[in-house]
Each structure stands twice: as C-alpha cells, then as structure tokens.
C-alpha positions in Angstrom: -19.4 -14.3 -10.1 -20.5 -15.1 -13.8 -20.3 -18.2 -15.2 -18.2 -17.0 -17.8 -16.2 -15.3 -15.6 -15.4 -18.6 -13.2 -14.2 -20.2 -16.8 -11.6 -17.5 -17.3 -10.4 -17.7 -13.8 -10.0 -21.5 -14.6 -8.2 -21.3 -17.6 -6.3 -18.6 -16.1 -4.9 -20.5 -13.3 -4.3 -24.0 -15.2 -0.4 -23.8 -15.4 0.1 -23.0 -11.5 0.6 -26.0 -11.1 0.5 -29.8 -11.9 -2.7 -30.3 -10.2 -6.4 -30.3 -12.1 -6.9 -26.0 -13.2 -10.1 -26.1 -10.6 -7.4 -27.3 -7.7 -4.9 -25.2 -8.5 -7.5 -22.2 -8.6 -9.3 -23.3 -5.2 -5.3 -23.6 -3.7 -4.6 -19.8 -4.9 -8.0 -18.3 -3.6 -8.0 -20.0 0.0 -4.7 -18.1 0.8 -6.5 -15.3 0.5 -7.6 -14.5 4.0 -9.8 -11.8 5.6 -8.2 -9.4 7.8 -10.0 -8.1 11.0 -7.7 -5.2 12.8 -8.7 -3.1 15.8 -7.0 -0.1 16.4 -6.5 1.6 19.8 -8.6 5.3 19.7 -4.9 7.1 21.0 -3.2 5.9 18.0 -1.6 8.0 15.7 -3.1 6.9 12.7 -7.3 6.1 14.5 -8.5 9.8 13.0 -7.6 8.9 9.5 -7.6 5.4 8.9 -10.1 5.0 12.0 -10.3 2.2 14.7 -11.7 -1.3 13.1 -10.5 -1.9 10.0 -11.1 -4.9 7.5 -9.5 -5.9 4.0 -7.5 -8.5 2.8 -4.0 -10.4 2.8 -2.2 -13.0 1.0 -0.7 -15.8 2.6 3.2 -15.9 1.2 4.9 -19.0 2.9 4.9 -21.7 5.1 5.7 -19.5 8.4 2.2 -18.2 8.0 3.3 -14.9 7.3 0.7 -12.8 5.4 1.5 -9.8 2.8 -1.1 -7.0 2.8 -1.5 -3.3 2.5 0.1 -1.7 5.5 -2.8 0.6 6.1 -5.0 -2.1 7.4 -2.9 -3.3 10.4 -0.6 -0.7 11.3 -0.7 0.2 15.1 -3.3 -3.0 15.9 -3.9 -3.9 19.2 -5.8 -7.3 17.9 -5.7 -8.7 14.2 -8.0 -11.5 13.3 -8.0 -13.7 10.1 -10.4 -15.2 8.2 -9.5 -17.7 5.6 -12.4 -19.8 3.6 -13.9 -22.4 5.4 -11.6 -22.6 8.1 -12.5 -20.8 12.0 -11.3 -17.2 12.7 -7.8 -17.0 14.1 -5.4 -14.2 15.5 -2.8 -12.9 14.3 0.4 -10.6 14.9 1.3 -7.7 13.2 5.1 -7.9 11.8 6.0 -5.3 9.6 5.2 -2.1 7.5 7.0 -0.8 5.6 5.9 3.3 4.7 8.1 3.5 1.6 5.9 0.7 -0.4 3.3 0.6 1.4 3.0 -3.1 2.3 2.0 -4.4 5.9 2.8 -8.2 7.3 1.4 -10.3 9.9 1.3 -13.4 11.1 -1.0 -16.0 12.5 -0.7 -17.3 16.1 -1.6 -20.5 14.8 -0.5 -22.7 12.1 -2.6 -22.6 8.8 -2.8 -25.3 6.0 -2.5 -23.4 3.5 -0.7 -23.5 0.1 1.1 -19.9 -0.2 0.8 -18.2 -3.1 4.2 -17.9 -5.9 5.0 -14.6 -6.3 5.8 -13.6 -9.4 7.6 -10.8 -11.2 5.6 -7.2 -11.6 8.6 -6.1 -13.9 7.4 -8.2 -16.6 3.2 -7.2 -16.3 2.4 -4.6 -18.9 0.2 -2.4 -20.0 -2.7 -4.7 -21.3 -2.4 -7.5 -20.1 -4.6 -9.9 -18.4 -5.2 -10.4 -14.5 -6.8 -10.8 -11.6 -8.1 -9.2 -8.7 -8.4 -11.5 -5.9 -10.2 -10.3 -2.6 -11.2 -12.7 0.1 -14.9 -15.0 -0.7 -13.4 -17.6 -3.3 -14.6 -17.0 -6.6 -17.4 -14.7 -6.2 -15.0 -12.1 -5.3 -12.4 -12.2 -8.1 -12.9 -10.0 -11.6 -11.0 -10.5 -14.4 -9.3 -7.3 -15.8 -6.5 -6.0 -17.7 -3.5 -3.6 -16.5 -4.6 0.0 -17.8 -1.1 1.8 -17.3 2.2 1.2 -15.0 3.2 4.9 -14.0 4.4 7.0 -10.9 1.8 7.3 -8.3 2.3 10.4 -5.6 0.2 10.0 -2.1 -0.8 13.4 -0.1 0.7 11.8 2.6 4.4 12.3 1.6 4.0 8.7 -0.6 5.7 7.7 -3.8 5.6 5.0 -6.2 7.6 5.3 -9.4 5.7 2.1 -10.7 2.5 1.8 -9.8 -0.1 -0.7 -11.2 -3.0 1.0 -12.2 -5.9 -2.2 -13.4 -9.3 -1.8 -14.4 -12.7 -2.8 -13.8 -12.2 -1.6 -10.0 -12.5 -4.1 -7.6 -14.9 -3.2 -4.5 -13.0 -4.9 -2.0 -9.3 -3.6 -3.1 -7.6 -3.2 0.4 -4.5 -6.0 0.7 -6.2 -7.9 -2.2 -4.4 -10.0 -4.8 -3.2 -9.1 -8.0 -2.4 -11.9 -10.0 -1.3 -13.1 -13.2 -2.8 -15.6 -15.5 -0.2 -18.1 -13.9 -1.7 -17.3 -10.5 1.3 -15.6 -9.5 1.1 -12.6 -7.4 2.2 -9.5 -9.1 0.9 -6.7 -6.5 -1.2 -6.0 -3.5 -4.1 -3.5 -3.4 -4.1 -0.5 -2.3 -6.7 2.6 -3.4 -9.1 3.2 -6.0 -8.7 5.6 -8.5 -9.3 6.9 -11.9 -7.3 7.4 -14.8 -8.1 8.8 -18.0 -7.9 7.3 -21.1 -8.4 8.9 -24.3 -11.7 8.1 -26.2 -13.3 6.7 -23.1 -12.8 9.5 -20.3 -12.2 9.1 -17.0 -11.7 5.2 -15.7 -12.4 3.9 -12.1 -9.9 1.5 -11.5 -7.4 0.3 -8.6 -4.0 1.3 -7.9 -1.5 -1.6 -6.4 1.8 -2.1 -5.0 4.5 -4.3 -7.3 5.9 -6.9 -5.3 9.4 -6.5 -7.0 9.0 -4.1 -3.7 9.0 -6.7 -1.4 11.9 -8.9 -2.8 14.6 -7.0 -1.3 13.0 -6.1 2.0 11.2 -9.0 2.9 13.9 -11.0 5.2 14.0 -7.7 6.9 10.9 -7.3 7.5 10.7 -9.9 9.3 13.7 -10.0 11.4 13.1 -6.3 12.4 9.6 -5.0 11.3 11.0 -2.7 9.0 13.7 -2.3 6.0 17.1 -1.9 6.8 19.0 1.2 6.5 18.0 4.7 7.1 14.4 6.1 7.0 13.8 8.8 4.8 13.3 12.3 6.2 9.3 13.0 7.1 7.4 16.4 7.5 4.3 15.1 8.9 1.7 17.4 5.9 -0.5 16.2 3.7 -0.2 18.0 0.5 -1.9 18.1 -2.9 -1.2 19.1 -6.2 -3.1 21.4 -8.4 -1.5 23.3 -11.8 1.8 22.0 -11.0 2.0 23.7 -7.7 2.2 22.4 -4.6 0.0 23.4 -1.7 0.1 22.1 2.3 -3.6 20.7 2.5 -2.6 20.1 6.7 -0.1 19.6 9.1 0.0 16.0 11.5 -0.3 17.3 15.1 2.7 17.4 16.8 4.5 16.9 13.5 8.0 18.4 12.2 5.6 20.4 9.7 3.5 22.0 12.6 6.2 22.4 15.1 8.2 24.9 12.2 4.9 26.9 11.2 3.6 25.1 8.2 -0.6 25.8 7.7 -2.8 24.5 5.4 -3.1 26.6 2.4 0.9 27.8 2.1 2.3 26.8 -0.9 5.4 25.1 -1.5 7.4 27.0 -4.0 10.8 25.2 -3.2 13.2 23.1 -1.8 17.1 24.1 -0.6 16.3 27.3 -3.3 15.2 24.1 -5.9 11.7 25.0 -8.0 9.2 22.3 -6.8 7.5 21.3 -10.3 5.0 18.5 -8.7 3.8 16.6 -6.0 6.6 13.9 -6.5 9.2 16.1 -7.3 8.9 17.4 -4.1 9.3 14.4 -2.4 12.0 13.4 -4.4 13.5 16.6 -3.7 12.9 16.1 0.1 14.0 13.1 0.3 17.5 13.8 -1.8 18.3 15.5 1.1 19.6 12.7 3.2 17.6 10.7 6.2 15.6 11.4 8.8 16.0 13.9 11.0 18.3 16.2 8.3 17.2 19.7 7.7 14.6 20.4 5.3 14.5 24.3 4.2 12.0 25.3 2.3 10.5 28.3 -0.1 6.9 28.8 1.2 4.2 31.2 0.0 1.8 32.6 3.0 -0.7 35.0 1.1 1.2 37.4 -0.6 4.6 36.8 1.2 7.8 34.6 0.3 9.2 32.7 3.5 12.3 30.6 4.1 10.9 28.0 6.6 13.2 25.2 7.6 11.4 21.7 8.9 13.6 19.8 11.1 12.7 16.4 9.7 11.6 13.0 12.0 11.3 9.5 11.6 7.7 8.4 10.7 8.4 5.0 12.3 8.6 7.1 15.8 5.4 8.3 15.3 3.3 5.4 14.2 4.3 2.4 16.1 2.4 -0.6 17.3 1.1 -1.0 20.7 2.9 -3.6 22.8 0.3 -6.7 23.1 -1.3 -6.6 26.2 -0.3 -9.9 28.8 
C-alpha cells in the first residue's frame, strides 16, 4: 500500500481506542483472518460456488467466532484460518444465514486476538469515508468512500433493501471488512459490481452486507446455526431482470422450480394474479406469501402462451446443509 495511503488508515483508526493510532490500527487488521474452505464435490452448492474456496472473515468476540460472507463456508467439510503472523488453524462452520447473506465459524483453537467493535451501518452514508479491509495487514486495505446505500436483488432469489455499495473495488472483497473511520465494522463483503453515476459512467465497486443485519440474529446463530422463526418460501431458479420483466435464467436440480415445470427462458408475468414489476418485487411478492413450503402460483409466459403454474415452495436450509464432520 502507498505511503500516503498507510497515513490515512492511521489517522483513520486513532479514536478506536486509547492505545497509540499505529496499535490500535495493527489490533483491527490482525482480526482479519484468511479463510481456507473445502467443499465436498456432492454438495449442493460445489457447481456454482465450486470446491476450495478462499476469502476473508472478521474475528467478532472473545469465543473466537468469525463473521464472513456465507458463500465461502457453506457446506465445508474442512475450514482453515489464517490470521497474520500466527500458524494456520481449523475451524468450524456455525452458521448462515441465506436472508443476509452472512456465514460464521469458529476456530478449534483459541486465538489472541482483539475482536473488532461493530459499529452501526444505519448511520454510514452516502459519501463518506471507509475502509476495505481484506486479509495481509496494510497492504490490503484501500481507502474509499460509500458511493450509494440502495436495494440490491441477487438471481438467486436474494434481497437486500440496504445495501452498501463503496468504491474503488477492492480485489479481495469476499468476507472482507468494511469499516469506519473509527475502525468499527459497518459491513462484510460480498460481490463486485458497478454502479453508475452521472458524469462519470459506469463505477466498479463492491457491494456489502450492513451489520445492523446481524444484531438481531446473531445469539441465534449461534445457538442454532440459523435465525429463528420461519424460513421464507424458496423456488430453487435463478432469474434475471431485463426491461422490468422478469425471466427464469435456470432451474436448481431437483428444486420446487424444476419439479412444477419452470425452464429457462419463461417469463414471470405474475404472482397470485399480482403484475411482477422487477426482480425484487417478485421476491417480495413471493415471499408475502407466508413461509416455506406455502404454495406459490404463478403467471408464466412459455413462447407465445400464458400458463398458471403453481410451485410448491421448500426450505433452502434442507437443501444446502453442512456435512457432518468426519470422526
């Protein structure tokens, strides 16, 4: 990293806390790890994501529990982290939740480590300063600024009504730290994107997770590996959005989508005789319906013909589950 770049993360990070601004930057950076996850070739999730996986996570407290994107560790036969200076160890996978996004794990064995505050996304807005934080110290953070906080909608039946969207694009986005010129974390990484502005064109920048979405889900998370209450209702498509209409791009084998007769290339007109207007209004619409398992009927152009197809809707968390560690 540039000189004058390692002075702005200093200055940056001077009120986290009482100790010296180079401590308390050093503290916040070695909590964030490397994460190492194998995935098993049967799993549910090996053709998309694939089988070896590597990003980052962000150690959160004392317990040695570790917030990351959920992507990176979900269904892992064997996690390893990575922490600077310190020797590989294993880890655990705890959670993930599907509605945010976020993954947690765990190390095996203790790690001194200072956890990182988190802070409150609510209050970063468009503008403002921060961070990107992967793992490597100080040669792999940038200083940006928070380009827009909008609704996000993910082909694969994702939603965020309050996304971060934070620009230059960091490289090594996956479960990295967003943080605020306190050092607070404010997000977690999750994609690269672009957005455009006006006068400028289109942006490259990352999208991440607020972590006012962990808040209320986090004791849960760990007692049970996922929220409380009942999932939402899941198709198993991937879909995409083009003119404000709606079209199935494919189906998850084996999925409620398949089983009823969805293909790629129908296009979803409506839901329950509702006009689908957007990618997220169809989810919203979907998921208005009650939880998983509940009916889903739907409008759906085939070619030239109108059908009425009803989706018996599932529970995503039966399909993508971890594998049992091996003894």
């Amino acid at each position: 990293m540039r000189k004058g770049l390692a002075v702005v993360l200093l200055i940056c990070l001077t009120s986290f806390s009482p100790v010296s601004g180079k401590e308390s930057a050093e503290d916040i950076l070695k909590a964030i790890v490397k994460i190492r996850a194998v995935i098993p070739e049967d799993a549910f999730s090996a053709r998309t994501l694939g089988t070896e996986r590597e990003g980052n996570g962000v150690v959160i407290d004392s317990q040695n529990h570790i917030l990351t994107i959920g992507y990176l560790v979900t269904e892992a036969e064997s996690i390893e982290v990575l922490a600077v200076g310190e020797e590989p160890v294993s880890a655990s996978f705890v959670a993930y939740d599907h509605q945010s996004g976020l993954g947690l794990i765990k190390t095996d064995k203790p790690l001194a480590i200072k956890p990182v505050e988190l802070g409150a996304s609510s209050e970063l807005k468009e503008g403002d300063p921060i961070l990107m934080a992967s793992h490597g110290g100080t040669d792999a953070v940038q200083a940006g600024r928070v380009l827009a906080r909008k609704e996000f909608a993910g082909y694969w039946e994702y939603l965020l009504d309050d996304a971060i969207y934070t620009a230059p694009a960091h490289p090594s986005f996956g479960g990295a730290a967003l943080l605020d010129r306190d050092g607070k974390l404010m997000g977690i990484g999750s994609l690269l994107s672009q957005v455009i502005i006006s006068g400028f064109g289109s942006i490259a920048c990352n999208i991440s997770v607020p972590i006012d979405l962990l808040r209320p889900i986090l004791a849960d998370m760990i007692a049970k590996g996922r929220p409380a209450g009942a999932p939402r209702p899941w198709l198993g498509l991937n879909a995409e959005e083009s003119h404000g209409r709606v079209f199935v791009v494919r189906t998850t084998p084996g999925s409620p989508a398949e089983q009823a007769g969805l293909k790629p290339e129908d296009m979803i007109l409506g839901v329950r005789g509702e006009e689908v207007k957007s990618l997220a209004d169809f989810y919203r619409k979907v998921w208005a319906l009650g939880g998983a398992g509940v009916d889903v009927p739907l409008d759906i152009l085939k070619g030239s013909a109108v059908q009425k197809i009803t989706v018996k809707s599932g529970d995503r968390y039966q399909f993508v589950r971890p594998k049992p560690k091996k003894l």
